[in-house]
C-alpha positions in Angstrom: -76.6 25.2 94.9 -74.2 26.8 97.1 -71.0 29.1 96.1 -67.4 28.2 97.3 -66.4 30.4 99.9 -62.4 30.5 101.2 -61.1 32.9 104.3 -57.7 32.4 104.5 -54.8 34.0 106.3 -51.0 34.6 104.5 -48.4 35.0 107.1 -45.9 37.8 105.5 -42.2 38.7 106.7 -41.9 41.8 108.9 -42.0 44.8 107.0 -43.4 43.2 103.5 -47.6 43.5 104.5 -48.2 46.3 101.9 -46.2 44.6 99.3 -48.7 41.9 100.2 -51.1 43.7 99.9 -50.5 45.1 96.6 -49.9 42.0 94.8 -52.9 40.6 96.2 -54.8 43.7 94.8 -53.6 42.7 91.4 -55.1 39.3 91.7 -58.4 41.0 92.7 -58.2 43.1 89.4 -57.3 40.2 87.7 -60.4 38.3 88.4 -62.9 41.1 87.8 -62.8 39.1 84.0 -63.6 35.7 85.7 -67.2 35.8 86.3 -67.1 32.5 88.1 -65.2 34.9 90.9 -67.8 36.9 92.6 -66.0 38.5 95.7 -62.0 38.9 96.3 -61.5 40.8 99.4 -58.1 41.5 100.6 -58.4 42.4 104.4 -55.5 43.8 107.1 -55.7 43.9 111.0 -54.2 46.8 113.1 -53.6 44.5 115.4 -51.5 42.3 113.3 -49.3 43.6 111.1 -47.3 40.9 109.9 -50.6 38.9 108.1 -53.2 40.0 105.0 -56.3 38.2 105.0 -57.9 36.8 101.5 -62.0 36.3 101.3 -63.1 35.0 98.2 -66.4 33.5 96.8 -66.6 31.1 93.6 -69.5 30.1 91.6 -67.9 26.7 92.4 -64.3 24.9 93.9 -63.3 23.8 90.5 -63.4 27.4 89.3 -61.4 28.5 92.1 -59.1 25.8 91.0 -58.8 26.6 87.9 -58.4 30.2 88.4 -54.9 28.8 90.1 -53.4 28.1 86.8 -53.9 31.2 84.6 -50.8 32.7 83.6 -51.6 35.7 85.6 -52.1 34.2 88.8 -49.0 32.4 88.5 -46.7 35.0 88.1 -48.6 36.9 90.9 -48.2 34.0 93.5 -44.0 33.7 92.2 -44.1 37.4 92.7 -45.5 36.5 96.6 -43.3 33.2 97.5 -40.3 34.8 98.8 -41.7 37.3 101.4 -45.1 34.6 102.4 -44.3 33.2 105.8 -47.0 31.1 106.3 -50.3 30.4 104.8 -53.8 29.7 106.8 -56.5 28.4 105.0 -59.1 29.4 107.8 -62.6 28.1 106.6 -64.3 26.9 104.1 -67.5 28.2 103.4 -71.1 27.1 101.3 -72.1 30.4 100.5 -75.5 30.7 100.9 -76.4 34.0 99.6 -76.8 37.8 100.7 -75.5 41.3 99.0 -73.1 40.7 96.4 -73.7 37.6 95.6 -75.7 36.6 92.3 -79.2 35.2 93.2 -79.4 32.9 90.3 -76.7 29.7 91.3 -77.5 29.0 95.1 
């Protein structure tokens, strides 16, 4: 069985990245209860600093789902809305294994 993988890409106003940035943090922190979340990565690039880039692996896509309707995320992405641009879902990935990742669903 393969993990749900996501790379995706928020476009942020000019000036907002670290505010980005930190409220994405929070969801990370968030999901270190939800074991069903294995990796939340929040990524920058020198090169462009108008965008923050999410990775993420799930034990599954409904989990991921579901993990978009606790109270906590909610008032994290309302926090986000006004200064988010745009919003890129890259890829979506089977995760097939490798460091990090549990050995015992894929």
């Amino acid at each position: 069985m393969s993990k749900f993988s996501l790379f995706g890409k928020f476009t942020i106003q000019e000036g907002e990245r670290d505010t980005m940035v930190d409220i994405l943090l929070e969801a990370a922190e968030s999901m270190k209860n939800l074991d069903e979340c294995e990796i939340y990565l929040v990524n920058i690039s020198e090169s462009e600093p108008n965008s923050v880039y999410v990775y993420e692996v799930w034990s599954d896509e409904e989990a991921h789902q579901a993990s978009l309707t606790l109270e906590a995320t909610q008032t994290l992405i309302k926090r986000a809305k006004p200064i988010i641009v745009g919003i890129e879902r890259i890829n979506t990935l089977k995760t097939k294994g490798g460091k990090g990742i549990s050995a015992n669903s894929y």
